[in-house]
C-alpha positions in Angstrom: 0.0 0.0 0.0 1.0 3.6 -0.7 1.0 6.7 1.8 -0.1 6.0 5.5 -2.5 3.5 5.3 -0.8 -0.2 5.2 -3.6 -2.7 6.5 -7.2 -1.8 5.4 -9.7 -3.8 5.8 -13.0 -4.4 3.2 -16.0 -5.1 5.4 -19.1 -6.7 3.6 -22.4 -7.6 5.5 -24.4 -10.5 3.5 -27.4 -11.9 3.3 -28.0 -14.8 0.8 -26.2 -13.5 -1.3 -24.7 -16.7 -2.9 -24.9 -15.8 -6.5 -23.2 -13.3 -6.4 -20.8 -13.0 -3.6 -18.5 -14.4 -4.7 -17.1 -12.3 -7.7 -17.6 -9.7 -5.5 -15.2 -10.8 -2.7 -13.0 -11.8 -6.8 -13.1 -8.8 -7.4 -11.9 -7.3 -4.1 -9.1 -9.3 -3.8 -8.1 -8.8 -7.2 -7.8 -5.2 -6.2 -5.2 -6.4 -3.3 -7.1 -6.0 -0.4 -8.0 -8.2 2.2 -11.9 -8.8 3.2 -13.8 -10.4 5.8 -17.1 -11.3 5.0 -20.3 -11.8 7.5 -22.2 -14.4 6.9 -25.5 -13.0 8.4 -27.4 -16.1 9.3 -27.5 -16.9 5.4 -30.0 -19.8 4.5 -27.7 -20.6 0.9 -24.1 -21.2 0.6 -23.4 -17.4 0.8 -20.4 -17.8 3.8 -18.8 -21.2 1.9 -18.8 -19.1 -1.3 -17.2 -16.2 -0.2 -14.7 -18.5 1.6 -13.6 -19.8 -1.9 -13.5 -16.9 -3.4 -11.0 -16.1 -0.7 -12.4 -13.6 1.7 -12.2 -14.3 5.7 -16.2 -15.5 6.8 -17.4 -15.0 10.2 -20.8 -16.1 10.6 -23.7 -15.1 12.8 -26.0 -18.2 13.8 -29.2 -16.2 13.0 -29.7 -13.3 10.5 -29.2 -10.1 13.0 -29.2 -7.4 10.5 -26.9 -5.2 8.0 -26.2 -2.8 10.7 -24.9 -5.5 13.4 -23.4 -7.4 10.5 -21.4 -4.3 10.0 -20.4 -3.9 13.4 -18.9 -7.3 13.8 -16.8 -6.9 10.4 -15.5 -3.6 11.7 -15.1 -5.2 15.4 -13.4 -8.3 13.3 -10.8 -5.3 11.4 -10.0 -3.7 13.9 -8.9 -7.2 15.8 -6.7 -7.4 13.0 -5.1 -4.3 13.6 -6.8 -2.6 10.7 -5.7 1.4 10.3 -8.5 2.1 7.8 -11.8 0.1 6.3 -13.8 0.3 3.8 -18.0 -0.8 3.9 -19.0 -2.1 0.5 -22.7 -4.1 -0.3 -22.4 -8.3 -1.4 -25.2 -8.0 -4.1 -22.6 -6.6 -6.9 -23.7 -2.9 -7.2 -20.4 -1.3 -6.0 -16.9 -1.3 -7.6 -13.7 -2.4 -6.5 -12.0 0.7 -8.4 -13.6 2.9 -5.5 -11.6 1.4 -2.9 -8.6 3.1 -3.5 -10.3 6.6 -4.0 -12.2 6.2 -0.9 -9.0 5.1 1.0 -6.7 8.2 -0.5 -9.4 10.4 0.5 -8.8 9.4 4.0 -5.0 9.7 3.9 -5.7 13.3 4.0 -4.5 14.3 6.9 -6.9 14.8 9.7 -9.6 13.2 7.4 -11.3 10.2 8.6 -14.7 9.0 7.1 -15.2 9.3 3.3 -18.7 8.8 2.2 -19.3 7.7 -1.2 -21.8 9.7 -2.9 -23.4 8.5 -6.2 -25.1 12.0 -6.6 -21.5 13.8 -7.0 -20.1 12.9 -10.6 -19.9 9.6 -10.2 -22.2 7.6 -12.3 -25.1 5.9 -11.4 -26.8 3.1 -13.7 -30.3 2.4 -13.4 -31.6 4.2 -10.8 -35.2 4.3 -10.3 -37.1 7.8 -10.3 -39.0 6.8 -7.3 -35.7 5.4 -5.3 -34.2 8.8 -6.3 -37.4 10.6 -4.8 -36.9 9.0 -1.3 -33.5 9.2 -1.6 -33.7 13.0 -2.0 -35.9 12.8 1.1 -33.3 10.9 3.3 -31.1 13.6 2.4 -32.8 16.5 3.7 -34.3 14.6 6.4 -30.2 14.1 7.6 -29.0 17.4 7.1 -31.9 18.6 8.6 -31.1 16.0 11.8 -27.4 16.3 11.4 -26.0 19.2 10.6 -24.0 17.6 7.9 -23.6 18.8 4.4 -23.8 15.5 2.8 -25.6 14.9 -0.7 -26.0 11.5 -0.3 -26.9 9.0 2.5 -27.5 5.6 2.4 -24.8 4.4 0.6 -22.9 1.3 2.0 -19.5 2.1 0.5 -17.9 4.4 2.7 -14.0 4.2 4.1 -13.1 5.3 8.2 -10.0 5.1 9.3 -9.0 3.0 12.6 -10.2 6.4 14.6 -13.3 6.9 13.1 -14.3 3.1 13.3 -13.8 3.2 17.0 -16.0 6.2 16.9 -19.2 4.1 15.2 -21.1 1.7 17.7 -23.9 0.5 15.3 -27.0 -0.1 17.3 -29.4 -0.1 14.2 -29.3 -3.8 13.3 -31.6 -3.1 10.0 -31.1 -0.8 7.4 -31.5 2.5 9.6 -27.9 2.0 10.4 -26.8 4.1 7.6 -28.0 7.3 9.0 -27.1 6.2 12.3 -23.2 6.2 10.8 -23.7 9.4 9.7 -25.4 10.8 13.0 -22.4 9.1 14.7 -20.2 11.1 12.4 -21.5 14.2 13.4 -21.5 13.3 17.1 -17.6 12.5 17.2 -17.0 16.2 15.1 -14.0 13.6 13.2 -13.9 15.3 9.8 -15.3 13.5 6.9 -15.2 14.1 2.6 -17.5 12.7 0.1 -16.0 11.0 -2.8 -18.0 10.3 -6.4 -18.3 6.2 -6.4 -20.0 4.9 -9.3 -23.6 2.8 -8.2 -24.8 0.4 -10.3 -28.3 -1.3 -10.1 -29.1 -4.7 -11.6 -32.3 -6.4 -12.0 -30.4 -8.7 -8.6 -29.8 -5.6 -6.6 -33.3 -4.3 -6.9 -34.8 -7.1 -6.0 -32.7 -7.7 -2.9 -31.9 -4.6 -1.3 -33.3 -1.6 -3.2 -37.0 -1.9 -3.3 -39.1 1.1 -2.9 -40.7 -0.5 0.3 -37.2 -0.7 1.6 -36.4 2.9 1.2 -39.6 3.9 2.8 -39.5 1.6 5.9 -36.1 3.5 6.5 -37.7 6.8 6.7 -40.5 5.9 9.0 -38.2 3.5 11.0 -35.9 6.6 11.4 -38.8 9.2 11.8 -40.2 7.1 14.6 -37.1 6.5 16.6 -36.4 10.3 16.6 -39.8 11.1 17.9 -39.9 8.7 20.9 -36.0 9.2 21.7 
């Protein structure tokens, strides 16, 4: 590795996610990096096939979540004496190529969170005008909740560096986790820079993560816990 950072970590939550995960955890380490994989309670093959493909698999017995998936990958890196890791999804919408933006971005000194941002001039394939309509809504809503200037939020590739993942204590076990990284963010006042990452949706992706129904649930779950805090 070049610059500061000399052991990151790739963190990927999944799901049954078997058909796919494993040229995704190809593809990562074809890129050089190591990754660790959690196996959330999958019903398929999903942990053996990332195993072959030759990512490190810890498994939860039962499915628990993305957001406590995440947490034990990043609780797993930094084990490992990770100085910097990167969050990237199992169902084949994000690029390896990213890594290493999102990682430089983070050598900056005093940086230490880069959020991808798919609304920046990185490209973004088959995005659905109605998943752009909530997304727009998340936005506002975590700005408005935040105080952070971000134009995109709930976008699972995003690098920290051994600081800032020792700042983020996931308590979200479902998707709300994503704004709870960034109102974790804002809470430690760590500096953070979004970087253009390039999101790709396939007919797989929308059906597993990305449905409209999804995106709503979000906002009410995330609505709701703010009320009743």
């Amino acid at each position: 590795m070049t610059g500061r950072i000399r052991n990151p970590w790739i963190v990927v939550a999944a799901y049954n996610e078997a058909p796919v995960v494993g040229s995704v955890v190809s593809g990562i380490r074809r890129a050089g990096y190591a990754v660790v994989v959690v196996d959330d309670g999958s019903s398929d093959r999903t942990g053996d096939v990332a195993l072959l493909a030759g990512a490190v698999v810890v498994r939860h017995p039962v499915n628990l979540g993305q957001g406590a998936a995440l947490q034990t990958g990043i609780d797993y890196a930094l084990e490992r004496r990770a100085d910097a890791l990167v969050t990237f999804d199992a169902d084949g919408q994000h690029s390896p190529v990213a890594i290493a933006a999102l990682l430089a971005a983070i050598e900056q000194p005093g940086i230490d969170f880069a959020l991808g941002s798919r609304f920046l001039t990185g490209a973004t394939t088959n995005l659905p005008a109605s998943r752009r309509i909530l997304l727009s809504a998340a936005i506002w809503f975590t700005r408005a909740s935040t105080g952070l200037p971000v134009t995109d939020t709930h976008n699972g590739l995003r690098a920290m560096s051994a600081r800032g993942a020792r700042a983020i204590s996931l308590r979200q076990n479902r998707m709300a986790h994503a704004s709870e990284i960034l109102h974790q963010i804002a809470q430690s006042r760590l500096r953070f820079v979004e970087v253009p990452v390039n999101i790709e949706y396939s007919a797989y992706s929308l059906g597993k993560g990305q449905r409209i129904t999804d995106a709503l649930a979000i906002l009410i779950d995330l609505f709701a816990r703010r009320l009743y805090r």
